[in-house]
C-alpha positions, 0 to 999 in steps of 0.5 A, a space after each residue: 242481253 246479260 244478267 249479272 251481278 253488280 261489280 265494280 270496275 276499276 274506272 276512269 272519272 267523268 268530272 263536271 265542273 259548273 260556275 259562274 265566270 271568276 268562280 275557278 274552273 281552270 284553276 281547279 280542274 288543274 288541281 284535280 288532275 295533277 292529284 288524278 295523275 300526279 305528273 303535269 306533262 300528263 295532263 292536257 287541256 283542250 282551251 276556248 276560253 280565250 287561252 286561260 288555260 296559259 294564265 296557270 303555267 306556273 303550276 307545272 308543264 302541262 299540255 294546252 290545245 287551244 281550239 279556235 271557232 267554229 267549236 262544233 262537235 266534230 271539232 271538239 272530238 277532233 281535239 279529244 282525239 290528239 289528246 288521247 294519241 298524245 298519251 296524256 292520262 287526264 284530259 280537261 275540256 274547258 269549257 263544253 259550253 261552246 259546243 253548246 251555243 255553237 249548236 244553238 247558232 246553227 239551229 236558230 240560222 236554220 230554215 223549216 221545221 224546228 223539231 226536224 232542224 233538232 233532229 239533224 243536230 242532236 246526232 252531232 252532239 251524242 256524237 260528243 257525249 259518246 266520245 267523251 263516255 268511251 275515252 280512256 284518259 279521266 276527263 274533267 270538263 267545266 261549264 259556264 252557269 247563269 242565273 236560273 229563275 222560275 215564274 212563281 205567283 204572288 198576288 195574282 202576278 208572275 214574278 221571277 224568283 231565284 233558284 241558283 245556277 244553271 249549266 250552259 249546257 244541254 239539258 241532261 249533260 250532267 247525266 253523263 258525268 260520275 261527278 258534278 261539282 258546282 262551284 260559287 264565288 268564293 271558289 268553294 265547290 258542292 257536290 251536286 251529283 256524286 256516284 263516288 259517295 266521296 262527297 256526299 252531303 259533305 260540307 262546301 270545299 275548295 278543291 285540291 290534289 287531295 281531291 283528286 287523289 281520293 278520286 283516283 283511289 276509288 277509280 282504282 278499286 274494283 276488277 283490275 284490267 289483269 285480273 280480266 287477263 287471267 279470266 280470259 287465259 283460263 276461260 273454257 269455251 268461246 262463250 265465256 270470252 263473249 261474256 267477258 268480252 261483254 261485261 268489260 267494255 273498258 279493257 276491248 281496245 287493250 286485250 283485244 289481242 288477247 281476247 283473239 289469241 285464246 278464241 284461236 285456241 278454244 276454237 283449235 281445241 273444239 276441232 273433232 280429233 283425227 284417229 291415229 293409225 298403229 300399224 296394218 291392223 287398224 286399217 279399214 279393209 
C-alpha cells in the first residue's frame, strides 16, 4: 500500500458511448477518434454490427477488424490485441454488446447452479474489462440501449413506466469508463458520467473532432511519460524507483528498460567499497 497525494497523469480516455439502433454510434465514435488522433489510418475499429463500420469509408482510410461470432471475451481481447500490435493510437469497440449476450446464451444453456455457472463466466468477462483498462491506444466503445422501465403502483396496481435507456451491458460497465456519452434519436449526445468536467452538466450536442479534441487536451495534462524518465535517472535508492515503478502503471511496459538500467546502477552503487593498497606499508602483516 501507498500513500500519496492526488496527481494527474497524462492518460489515455476510456469513452462509452449508448443509444438506440440509427442514434449514431459508428459515425460519432469515428468522429472523436480522428479528433483524438487527427490521422484515420491510426484509428482501427473492431466491427459486430453487421460491417457498419464500412458504411463510413468516405470519411478517411481507417482500419476495420470485423469479428465474426462467437463473440466471446476471448475473442474480443484476441482482436483488441491485433489492433494495438498494428500500432493504431485510437481503437473503437463496436459495439461491447455482444460480448454480453454471448455471455447470457452461454449461461442460460448451462445445467446446475446458476450462481456457480456465474462464477465460471464472470472471470472471462473481467478478463475483458482488464484488458480494455490496461490498453495503451484511447478506447472508444458503444453500446446498444433498450427501454428501461420500472413497476410503480397506481390505484393499487403494478404498471410499468418509462425511466429512459438502459445499456445492454453488464451491470456497472459504465464504472469503467472516464466518459459516458448517451445519445438520442436526434444523434445529440448527454453526458452521463464524466470524470473530465469537459461536459458536465452542458447542453445535449452532437459530437465532432472538436470533441475529440478537447478530450485529447485533457489527456495531455498531468506527469508527462519524460518528466517519469527524469525521476527515475536522478532517483537515489532502489525504493524510490519501486515508488515510481508503483505510482505510474502507465508508463511499465515503456520504461521498463529504463527502470532495470538504474536499479543496475543503484545496486552497483550500493556495494561495500574495496580498499585500496598503496605500497608495502599498507599490507596486514
Amino acid at each position: 500500500m501507498h500513500l500519496r497525494y492526488a496527481e494527474r497523469r497524462q492518460a489515455r480516455i476510456r469513452v462509452l458511448l449508448q443509444g438506440a439502433s440509427g442514434s449514431g454510434k459508428t459515425y460519432s465514435s469515428l468522429l472523436l477518434a480522428y479528433g483524438l488522433t487527427g490521422s484515420w489510418s491510426s484509428i482501427a475499429i473492431i466491427d459486430t454490427e453487421n460491417k457498419s463500420a464500412d458504411l463510413f469509408e468516405h470519411l478517411g482510410k481507417y482500419r476495420v477488424l470485423i469479428l465474426e461470432p462467437p463473440y466471446t471475451p476471448e475473442r474480443y481481447i484476441e482482436a483488441l490485441k491485433m489492433c494495438e500490435l498494428a500500432g493504431v493510437q485510437v481503437i473503437i469497440i463496436d459495439s461491447l454488446s455482444h460480448e454480453w449476450q454471448c455471455l447470457l446464451d452461454e449461461h442460460a444453456a448451462m445445467s446446475g447452479n446458476s450462481y456457480t455457472n456465474w462464477g465460471k463466466l464472470t472471470p472471462r468477462h473481467d478478463s475483458l474489462v482488464n484488458a480494455l483498462l490496461q490498453s495503451n491506444c484511447h478506447l472508444i466503445a458503444t453500446v446498444r440501449a433498450k427501454q428501461d422501465y420500472v413497476l410503480v403502483e397506481k390505484n393499487n396496481k403494478q404498471i410499468p413506466e418509462k425511466v429512459g435507456m438502459k445499456g445492454i451491458t453488464r451491470d456497472g460497465m459504465d464504472y469503467e469508463f472516464t466518459l459516458v456519452f448517451e445519445l438520442d434519436n436526434r444523434h445529440y449526445a448527454r453526458a452521463t458520467k464524466d470524470r473530465t468536467g469537459l461536459f458536465t452538466d452542458k447542453p445535449d450536442f452532437s459530437i465532432s473532432p472538436k470533441t475529440g479534441q478537447q478530450i485529447l487536451r485533457w489527456c495531455q495534462e498531468g506527469t508527462t511519460q519524460e518528466q517519469v524518465e527524469a525521476m527515475i535517472k536522478t532517483a537515489k535508492d532502489t525504493i524510490r524507483l519501486k515508488d515510481l515503478y508503483d505510482l505510474y502503471p502507465e508508463f511499465r511496459e515503456a520504461l521498463m528498460p529504463l527502470f532495470t538500467e538504474r536499479k543496475n546502477e543503484l545496486q552497483l552503487l550500493s556495494l561495500p567499497k574495496h580498499p585500496k593498497y598503496y605500497g608495502n606499508s599498507n599490507h596486514a602483516a
